[in-house]
Backbone and ligand atoms as CSV (ligand in chain L), in Angstrom:
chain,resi,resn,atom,element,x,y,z
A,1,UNK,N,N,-46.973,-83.612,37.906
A,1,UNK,CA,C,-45.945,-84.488,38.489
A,1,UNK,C,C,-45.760,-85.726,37.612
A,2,UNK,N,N,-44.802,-85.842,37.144
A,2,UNK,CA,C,-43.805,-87.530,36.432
A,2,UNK,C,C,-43.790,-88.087,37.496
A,3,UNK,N,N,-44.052,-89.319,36.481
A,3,UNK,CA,C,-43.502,-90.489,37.533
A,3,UNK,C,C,-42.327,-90.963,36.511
A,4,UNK,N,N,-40.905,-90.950,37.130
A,4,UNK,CA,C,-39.866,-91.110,36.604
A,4,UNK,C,C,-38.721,-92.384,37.013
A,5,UNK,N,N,-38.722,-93.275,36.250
A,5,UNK,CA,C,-37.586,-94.067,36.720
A,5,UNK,C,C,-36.266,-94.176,36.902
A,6,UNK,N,N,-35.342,-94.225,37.757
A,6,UNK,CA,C,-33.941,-93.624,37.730
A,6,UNK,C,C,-33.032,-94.582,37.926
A,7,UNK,N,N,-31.812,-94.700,37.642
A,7,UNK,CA,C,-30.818,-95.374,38.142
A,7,UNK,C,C,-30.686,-94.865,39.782
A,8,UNK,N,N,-30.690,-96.206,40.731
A,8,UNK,CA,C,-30.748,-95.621,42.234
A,8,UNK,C,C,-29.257,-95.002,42.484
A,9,UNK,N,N,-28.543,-95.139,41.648
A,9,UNK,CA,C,-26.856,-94.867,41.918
A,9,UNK,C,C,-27.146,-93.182,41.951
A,10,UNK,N,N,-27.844,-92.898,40.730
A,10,UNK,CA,C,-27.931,-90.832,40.810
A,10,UNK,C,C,-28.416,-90.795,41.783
A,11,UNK,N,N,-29.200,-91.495,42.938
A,11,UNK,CA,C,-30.346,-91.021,43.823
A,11,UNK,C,C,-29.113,-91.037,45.069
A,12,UNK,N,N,-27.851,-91.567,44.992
A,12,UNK,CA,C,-27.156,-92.033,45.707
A,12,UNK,C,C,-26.795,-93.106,46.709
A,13,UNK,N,N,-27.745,-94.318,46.189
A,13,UNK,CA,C,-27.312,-95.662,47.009
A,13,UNK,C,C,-26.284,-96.021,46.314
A,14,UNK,N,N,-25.748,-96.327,47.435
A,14,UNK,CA,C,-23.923,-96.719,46.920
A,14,UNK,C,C,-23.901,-98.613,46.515
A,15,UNK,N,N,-24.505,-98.404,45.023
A,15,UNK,CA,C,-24.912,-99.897,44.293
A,15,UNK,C,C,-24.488,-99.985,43.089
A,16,UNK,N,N,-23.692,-99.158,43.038
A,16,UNK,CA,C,-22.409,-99.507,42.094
A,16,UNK,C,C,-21.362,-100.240,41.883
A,17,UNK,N,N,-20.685,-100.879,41.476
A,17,UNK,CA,C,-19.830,-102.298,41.225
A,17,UNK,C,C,-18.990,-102.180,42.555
A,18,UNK,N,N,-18.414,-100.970,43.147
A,18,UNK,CA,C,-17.614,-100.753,43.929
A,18,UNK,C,C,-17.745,-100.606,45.125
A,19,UNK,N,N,-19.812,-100.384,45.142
A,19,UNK,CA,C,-20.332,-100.384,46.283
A,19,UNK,C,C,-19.837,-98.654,46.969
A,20,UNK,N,N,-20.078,-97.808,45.160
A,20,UNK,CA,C,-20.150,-96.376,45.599
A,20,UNK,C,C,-21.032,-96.368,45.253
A,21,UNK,N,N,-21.754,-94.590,45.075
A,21,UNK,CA,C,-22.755,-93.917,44.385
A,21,UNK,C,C,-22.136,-93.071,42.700
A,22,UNK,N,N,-23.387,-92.459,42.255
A,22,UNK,CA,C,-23.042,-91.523,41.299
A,22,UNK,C,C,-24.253,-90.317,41.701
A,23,UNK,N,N,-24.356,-90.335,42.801
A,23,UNK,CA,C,-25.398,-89.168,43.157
A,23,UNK,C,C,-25.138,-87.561,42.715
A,24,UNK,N,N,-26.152,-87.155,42.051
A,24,UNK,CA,C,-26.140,-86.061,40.935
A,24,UNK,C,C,-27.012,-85.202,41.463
A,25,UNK,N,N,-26.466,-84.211,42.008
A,25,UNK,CA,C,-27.354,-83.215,42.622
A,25,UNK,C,C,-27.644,-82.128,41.825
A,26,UNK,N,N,-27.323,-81.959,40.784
A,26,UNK,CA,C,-27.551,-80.830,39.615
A,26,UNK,C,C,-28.664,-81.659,39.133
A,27,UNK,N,N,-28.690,-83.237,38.728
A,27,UNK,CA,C,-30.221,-83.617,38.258
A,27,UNK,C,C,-30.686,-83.913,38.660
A,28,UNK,N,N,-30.824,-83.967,40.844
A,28,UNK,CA,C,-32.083,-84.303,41.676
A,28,UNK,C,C,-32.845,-83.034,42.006
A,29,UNK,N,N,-32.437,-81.866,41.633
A,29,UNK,CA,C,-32.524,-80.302,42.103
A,29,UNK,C,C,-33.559,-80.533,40.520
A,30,UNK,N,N,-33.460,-80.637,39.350
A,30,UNK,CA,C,-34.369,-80.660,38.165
A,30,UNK,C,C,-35.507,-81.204,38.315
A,31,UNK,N,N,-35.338,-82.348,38.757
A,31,UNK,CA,C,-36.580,-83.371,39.097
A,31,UNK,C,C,-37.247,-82.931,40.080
A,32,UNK,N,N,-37.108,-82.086,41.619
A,32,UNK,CA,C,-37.823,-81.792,42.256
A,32,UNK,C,C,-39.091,-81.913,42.106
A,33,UNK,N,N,-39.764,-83.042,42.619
A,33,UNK,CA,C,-41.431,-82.292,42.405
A,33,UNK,C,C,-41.982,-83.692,41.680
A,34,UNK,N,N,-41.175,-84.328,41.347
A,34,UNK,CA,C,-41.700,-85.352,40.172
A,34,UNK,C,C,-41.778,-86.219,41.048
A,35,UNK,N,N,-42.186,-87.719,41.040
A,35,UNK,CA,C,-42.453,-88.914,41.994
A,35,UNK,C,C,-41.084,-89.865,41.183
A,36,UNK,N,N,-39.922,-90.141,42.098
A,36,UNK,CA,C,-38.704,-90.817,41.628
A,36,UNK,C,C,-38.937,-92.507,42.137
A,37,UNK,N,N,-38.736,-93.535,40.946
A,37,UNK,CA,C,-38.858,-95.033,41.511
A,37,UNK,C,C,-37.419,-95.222,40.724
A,38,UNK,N,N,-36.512,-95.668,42.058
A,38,UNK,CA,C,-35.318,-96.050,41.881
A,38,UNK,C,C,-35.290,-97.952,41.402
A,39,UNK,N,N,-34.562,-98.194,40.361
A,39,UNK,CA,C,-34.147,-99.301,40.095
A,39,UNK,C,C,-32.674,-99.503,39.782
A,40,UNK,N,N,-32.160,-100.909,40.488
A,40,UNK,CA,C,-30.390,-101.207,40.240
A,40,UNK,C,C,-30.833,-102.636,39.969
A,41,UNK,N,N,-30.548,-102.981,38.537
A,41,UNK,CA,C,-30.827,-104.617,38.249
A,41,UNK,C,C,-29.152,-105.239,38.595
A,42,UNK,N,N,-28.279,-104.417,38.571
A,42,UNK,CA,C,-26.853,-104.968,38.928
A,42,UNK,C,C,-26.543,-105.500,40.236
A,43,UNK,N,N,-27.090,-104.726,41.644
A,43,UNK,CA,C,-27.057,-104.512,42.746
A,43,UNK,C,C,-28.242,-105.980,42.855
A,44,UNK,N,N,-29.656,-105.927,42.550
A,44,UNK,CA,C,-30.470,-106.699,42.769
A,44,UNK,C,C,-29.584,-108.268,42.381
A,45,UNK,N,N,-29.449,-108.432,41.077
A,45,UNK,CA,C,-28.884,-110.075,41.050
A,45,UNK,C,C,-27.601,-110.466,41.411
A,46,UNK,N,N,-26.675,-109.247,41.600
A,46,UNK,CA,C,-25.036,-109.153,42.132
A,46,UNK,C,C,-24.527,-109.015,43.156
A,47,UNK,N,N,-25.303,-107.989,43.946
A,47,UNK,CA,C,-24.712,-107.485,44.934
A,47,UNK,C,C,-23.759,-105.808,44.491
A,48,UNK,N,N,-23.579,-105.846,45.983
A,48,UNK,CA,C,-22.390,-104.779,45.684
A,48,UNK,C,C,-21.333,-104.707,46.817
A,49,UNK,N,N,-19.886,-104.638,46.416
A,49,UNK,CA,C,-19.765,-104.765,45.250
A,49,UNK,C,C,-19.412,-106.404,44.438
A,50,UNK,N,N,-19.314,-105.586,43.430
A,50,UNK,CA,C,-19.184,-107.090,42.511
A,50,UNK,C,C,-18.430,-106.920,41.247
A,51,UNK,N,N,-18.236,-107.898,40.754
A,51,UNK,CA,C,-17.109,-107.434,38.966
A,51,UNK,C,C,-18.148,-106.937,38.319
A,52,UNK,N,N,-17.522,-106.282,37.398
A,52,UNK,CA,C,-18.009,-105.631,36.105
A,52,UNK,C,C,-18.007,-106.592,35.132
A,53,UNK,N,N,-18.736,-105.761,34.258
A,53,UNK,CA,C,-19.321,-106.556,32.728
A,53,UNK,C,C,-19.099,-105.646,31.594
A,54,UNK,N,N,-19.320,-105.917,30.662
A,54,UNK,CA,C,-19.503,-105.352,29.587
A,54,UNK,C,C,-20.447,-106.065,28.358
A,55,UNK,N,N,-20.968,-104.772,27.893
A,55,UNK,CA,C,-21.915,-105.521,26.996
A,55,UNK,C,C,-20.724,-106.118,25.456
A,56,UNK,N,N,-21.107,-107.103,25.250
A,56,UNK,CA,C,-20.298,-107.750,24.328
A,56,UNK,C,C,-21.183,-108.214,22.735
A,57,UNK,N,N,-20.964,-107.766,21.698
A,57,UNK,CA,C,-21.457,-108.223,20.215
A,57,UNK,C,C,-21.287,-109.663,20.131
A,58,UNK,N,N,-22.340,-110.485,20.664
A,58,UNK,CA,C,-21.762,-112.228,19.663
A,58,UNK,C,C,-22.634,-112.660,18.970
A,59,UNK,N,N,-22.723,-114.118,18.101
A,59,UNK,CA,C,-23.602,-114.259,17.481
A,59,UNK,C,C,-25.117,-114.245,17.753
A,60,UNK,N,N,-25.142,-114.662,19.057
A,60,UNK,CA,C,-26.188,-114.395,19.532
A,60,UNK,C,C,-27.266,-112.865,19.902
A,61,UNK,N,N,-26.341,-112.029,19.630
A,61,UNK,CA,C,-26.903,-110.749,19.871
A,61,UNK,C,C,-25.724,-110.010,20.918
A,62,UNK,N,N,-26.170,-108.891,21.412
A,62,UNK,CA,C,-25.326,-108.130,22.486
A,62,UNK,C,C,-26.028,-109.110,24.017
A,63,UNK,N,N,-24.629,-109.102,24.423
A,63,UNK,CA,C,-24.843,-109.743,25.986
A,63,UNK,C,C,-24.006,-109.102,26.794
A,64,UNK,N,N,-24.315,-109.333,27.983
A,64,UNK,CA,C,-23.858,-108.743,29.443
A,64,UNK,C,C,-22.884,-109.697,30.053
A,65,UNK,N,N,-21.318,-109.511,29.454
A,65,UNK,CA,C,-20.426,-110.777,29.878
A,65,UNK,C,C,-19.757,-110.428,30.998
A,66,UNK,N,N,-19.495,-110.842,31.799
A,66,UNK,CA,C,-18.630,-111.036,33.424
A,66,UNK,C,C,-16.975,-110.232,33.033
A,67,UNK,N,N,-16.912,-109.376,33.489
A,67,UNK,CA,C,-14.955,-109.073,32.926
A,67,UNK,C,C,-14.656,-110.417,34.382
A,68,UNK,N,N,-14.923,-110.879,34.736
A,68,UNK,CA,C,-14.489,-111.875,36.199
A,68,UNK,C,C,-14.171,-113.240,35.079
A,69,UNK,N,N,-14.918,-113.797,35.110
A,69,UNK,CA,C,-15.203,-114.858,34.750
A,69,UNK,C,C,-15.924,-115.290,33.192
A,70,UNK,N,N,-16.212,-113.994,32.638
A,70,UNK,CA,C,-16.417,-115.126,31.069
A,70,UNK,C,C,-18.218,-114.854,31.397
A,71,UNK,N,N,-18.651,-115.468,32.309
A,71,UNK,CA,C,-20.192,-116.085,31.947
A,71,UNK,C,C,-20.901,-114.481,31.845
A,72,UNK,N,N,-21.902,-115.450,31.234
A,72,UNK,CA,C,-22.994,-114.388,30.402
A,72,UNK,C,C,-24.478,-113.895,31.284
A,73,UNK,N,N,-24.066,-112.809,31.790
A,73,UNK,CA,C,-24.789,-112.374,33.257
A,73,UNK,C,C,-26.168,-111.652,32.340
A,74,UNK,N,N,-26.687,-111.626,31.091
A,74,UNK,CA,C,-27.376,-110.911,30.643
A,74,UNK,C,C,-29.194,-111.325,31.459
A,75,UNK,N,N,-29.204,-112.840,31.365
A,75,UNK,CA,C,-30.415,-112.861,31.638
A,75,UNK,C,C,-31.218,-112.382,33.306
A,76,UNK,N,N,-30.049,-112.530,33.965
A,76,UNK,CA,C,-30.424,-111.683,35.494
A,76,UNK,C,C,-30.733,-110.447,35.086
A,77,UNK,N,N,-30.222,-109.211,34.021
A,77,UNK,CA,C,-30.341,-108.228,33.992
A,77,UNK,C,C,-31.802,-107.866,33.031
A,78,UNK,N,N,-32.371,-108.739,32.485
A,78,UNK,CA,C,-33.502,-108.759,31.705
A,78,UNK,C,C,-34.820,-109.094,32.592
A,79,UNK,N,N,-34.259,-110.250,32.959
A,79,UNK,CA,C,-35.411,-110.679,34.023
A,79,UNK,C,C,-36.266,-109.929,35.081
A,80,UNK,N,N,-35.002,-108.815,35.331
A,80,UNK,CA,C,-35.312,-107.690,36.777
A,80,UNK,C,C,-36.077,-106.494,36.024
A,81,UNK,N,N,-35.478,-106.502,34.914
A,81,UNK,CA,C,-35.902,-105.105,33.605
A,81,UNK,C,C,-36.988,-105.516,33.506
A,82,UNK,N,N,-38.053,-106.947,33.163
A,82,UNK,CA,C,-39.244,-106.785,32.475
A,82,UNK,C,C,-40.474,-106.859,33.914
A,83,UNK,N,N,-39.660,-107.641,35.102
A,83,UNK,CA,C,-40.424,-107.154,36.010
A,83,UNK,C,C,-40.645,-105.833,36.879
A,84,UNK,N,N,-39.715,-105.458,37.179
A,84,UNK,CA,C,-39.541,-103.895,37.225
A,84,UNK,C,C,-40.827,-102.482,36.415
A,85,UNK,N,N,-40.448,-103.123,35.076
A,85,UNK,CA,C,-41.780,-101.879,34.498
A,85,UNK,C,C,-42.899,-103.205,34.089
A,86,UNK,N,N,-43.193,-104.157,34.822
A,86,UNK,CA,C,-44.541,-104.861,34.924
A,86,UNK,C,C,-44.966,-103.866,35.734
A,87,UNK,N,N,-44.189,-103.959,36.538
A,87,UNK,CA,C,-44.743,-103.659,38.317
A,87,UNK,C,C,-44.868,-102.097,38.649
A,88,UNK,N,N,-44.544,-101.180,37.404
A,88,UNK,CA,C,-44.732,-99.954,37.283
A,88,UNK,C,C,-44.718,-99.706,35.552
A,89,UNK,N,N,-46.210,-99.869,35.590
A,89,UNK,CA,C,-47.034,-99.639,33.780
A,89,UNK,C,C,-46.937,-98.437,33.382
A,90,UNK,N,N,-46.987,-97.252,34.312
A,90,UNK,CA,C,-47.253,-95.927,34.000
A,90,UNK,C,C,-46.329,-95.093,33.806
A,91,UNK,N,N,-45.080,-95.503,33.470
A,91,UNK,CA,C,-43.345,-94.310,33.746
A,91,UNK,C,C,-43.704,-93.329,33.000
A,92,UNK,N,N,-43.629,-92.055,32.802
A,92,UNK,CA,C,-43.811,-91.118,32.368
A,92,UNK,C,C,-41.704,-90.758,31.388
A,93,UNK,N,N,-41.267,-91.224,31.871
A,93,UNK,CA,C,-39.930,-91.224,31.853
A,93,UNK,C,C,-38.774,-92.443,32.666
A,94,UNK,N,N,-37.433,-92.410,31.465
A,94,UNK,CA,C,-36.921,-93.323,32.169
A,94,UNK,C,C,-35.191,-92.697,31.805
A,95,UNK,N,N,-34.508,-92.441,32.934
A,95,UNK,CA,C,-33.493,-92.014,33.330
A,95,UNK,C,C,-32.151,-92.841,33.712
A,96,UNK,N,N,-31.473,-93.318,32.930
A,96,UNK,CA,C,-30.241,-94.086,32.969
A,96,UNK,C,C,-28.964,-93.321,32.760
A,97,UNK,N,N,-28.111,-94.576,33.878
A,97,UNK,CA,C,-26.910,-93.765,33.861
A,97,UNK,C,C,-26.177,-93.756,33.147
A,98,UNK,N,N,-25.331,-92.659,32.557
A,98,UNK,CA,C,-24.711,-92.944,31.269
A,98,UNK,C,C,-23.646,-94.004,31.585
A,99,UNK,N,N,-23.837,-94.496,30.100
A,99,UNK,CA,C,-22.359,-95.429,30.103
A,99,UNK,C,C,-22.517,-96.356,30.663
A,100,UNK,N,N,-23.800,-96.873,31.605
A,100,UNK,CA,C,-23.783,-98.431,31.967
A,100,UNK,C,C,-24.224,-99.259,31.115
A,101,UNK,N,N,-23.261,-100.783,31.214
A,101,UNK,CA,C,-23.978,-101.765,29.996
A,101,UNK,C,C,-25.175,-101.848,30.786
A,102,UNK,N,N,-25.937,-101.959,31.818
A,102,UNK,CA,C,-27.465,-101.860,32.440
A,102,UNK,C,C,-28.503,-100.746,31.844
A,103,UNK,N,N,-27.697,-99.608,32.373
A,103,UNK,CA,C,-28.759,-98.196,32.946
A,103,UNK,C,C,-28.709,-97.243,30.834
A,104,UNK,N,N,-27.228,-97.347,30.822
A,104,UNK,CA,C,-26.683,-96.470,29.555
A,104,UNK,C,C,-27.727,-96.598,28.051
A,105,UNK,N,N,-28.630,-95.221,28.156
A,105,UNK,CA,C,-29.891,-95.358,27.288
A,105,UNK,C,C,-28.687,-95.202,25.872
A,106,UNK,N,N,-27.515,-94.028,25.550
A,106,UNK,CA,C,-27.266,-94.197,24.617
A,106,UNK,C,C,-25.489,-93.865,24.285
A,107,UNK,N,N,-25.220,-94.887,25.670
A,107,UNK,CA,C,-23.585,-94.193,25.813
A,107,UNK,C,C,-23.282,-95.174,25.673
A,108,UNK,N,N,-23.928,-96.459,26.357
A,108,UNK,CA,C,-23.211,-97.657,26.597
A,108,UNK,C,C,-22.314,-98.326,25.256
A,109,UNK,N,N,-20.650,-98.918,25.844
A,109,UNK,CA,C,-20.175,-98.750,25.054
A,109,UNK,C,C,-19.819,-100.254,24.548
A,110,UNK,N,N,-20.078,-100.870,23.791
A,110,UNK,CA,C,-19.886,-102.193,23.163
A,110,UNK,C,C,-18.778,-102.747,22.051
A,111,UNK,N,N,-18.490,-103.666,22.849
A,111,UNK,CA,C,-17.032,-104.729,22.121
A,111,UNK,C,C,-17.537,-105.655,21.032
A,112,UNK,N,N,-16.389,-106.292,20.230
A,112,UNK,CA,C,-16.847,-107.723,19.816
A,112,UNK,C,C,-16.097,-108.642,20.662
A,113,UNK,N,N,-15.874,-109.460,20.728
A,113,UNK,CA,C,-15.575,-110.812,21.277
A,113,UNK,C,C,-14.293,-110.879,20.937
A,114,UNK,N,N,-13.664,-109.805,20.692
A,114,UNK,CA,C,-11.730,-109.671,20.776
A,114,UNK,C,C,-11.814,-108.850,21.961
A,115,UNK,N,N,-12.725,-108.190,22.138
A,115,UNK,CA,C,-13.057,-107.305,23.014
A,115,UNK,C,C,-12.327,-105.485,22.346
A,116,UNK,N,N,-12.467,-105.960,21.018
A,116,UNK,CA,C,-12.408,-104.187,20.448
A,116,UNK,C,C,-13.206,-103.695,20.438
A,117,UNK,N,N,-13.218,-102.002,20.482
A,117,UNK,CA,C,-14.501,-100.854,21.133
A,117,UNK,C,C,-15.044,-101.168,20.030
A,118,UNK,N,N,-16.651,-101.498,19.631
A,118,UNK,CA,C,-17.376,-101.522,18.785
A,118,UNK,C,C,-18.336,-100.304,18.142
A,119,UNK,N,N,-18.623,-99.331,19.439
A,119,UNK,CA,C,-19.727,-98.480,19.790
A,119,UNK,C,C,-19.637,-97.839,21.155
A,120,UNK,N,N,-19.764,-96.402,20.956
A,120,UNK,CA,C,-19.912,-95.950,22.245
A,120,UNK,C,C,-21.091,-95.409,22.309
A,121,UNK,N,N,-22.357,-95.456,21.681
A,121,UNK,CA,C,-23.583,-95.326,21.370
A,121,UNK,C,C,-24.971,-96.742,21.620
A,122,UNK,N,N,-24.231,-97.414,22.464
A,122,UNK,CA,C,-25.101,-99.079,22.782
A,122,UNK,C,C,-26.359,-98.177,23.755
A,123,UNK,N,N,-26.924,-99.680,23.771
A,123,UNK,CA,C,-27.862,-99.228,25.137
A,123,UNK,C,C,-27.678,-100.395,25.556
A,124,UNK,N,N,-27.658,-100.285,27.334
A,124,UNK,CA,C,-28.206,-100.912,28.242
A,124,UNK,C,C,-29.096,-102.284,28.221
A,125,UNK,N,N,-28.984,-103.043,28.678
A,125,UNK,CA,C,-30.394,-104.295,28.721
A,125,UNK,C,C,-31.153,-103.621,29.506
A,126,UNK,N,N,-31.242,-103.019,29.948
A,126,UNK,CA,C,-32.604,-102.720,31.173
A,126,UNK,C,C,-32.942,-101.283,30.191
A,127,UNK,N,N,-32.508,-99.913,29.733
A,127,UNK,CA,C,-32.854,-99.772,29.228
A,127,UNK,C,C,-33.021,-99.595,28.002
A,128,UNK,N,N,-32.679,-100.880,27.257
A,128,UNK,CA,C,-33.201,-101.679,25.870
A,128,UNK,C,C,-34.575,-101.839,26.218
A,129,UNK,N,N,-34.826,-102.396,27.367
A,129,UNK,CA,C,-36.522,-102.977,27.545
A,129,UNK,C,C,-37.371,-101.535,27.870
A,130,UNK,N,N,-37.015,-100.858,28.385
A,130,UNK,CA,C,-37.525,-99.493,28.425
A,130,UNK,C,C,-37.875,-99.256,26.864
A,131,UNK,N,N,-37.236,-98.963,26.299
A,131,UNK,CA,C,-37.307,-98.210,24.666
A,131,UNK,C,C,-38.365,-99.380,24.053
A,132,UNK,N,N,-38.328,-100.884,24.407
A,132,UNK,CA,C,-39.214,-101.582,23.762
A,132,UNK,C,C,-40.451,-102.161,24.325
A,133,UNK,N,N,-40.637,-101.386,25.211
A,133,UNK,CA,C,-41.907,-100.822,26.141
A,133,UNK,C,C,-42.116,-99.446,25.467
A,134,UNK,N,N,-41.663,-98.423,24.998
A,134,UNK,CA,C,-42.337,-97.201,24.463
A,134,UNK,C,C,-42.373,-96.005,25.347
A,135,UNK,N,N,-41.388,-96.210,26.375
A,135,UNK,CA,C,-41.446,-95.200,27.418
A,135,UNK,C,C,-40.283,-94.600,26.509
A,136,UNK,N,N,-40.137,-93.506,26.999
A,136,UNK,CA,C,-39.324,-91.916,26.446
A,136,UNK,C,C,-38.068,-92.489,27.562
A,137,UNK,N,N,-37.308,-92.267,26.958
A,137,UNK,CA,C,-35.569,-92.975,27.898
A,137,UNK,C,C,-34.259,-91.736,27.563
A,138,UNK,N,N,-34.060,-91.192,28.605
A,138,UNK,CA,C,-32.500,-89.930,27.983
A,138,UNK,C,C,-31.382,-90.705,29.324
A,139,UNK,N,N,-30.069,-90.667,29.057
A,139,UNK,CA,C,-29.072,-90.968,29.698
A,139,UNK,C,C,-29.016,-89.729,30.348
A,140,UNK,N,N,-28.534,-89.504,32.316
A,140,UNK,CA,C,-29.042,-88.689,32.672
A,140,UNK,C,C,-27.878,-87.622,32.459
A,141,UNK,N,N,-26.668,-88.013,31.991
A,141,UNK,CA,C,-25.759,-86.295,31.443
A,141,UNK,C,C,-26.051,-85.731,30.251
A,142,UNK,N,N,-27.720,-86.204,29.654
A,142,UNK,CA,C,-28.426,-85.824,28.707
A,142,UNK,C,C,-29.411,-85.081,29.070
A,143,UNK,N,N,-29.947,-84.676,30.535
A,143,UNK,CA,C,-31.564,-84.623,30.782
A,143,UNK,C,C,-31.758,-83.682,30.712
A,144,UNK,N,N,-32.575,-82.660,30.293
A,144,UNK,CA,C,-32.935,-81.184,30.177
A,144,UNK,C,C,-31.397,-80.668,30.393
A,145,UNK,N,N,-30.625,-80.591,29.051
A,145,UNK,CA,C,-29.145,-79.790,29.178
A,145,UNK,C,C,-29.835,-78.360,29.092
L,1,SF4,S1,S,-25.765,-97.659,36.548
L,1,SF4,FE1,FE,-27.562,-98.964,36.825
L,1,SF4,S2,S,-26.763,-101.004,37.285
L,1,SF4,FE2,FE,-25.083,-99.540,37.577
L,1,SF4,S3,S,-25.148,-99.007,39.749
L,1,SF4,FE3,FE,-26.362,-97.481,38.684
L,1,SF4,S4,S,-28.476,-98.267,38.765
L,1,SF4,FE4,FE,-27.102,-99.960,39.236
């Protein structure tokens, strides 16, 4: 048995910007059997629902900017990421949803600051900190194809 970390949106809490789900029953039927710890760093410092973001290229590095308002929502989403796998040392695996600037291990898709497509190959802040923790990370319309 894995102990596996997931975006709670595949598990189906509706903690998505819109205050839907993305519940994936072709990859909760795979996992059967494994021990699932759901995390939403969007839902935790935002709510749901709430505006969207996008991860954005600036000088400072890639950040997590507000499409609402401009401000730079990255450090709520880091803060929840490094306590999160404090508070679970042992992940055997870590399962993000594709395409989120959060969850998206290798979809997430990044602008520069005109806001032209930069990359549709980014990762996530939450799992950025995964990969630099050393846990094994697949976006989940990647997981055992
Ligand atoms: S992709 Fe990540 S941040 Fe977005 S709703 Fe799902 S768990 Fe939350």
């Amino acid at each position: 048995m894995k102990k596996i970390a997931i975006s709670a949106c595949l598990l189906g809490e509706k903690c998505r910007y819109d205050a839907t789900d993305n519940r994936d029953d072709r990859l909760l039927a795979k996992l059967d059997g494994n021990t699932l710890i759901p995390f939403c760093p969007e839902d935790h410092a935002f709510g749901s629902p709430r505006p969207t973001m996008d991860l954005i290229q600036t000088e400072e590095g890639i950040k997590a900017i507000s499409n609402n308002t401009g401000a730079d929502l990255s450090v709520a989403v880091e803060e929840y990421a490094k306590h999160f796998f404090d508070k679970h040392p042992e992940l055997d695996l870590f399962i993000g949803k594709d395409r989120s600037p959060s969850c998206g291990v290798c979809s997430a898709k990044l602008y520069d600051e005109h806001k032209e497509l930069i990359s549709l190959s980014e990762t996530g802040l939450m799992a950025k900190e995964a990969k630099a923790r050393g846990i094994d990370a697949v976006d989940a319309e990647e997981y055992d194809l």
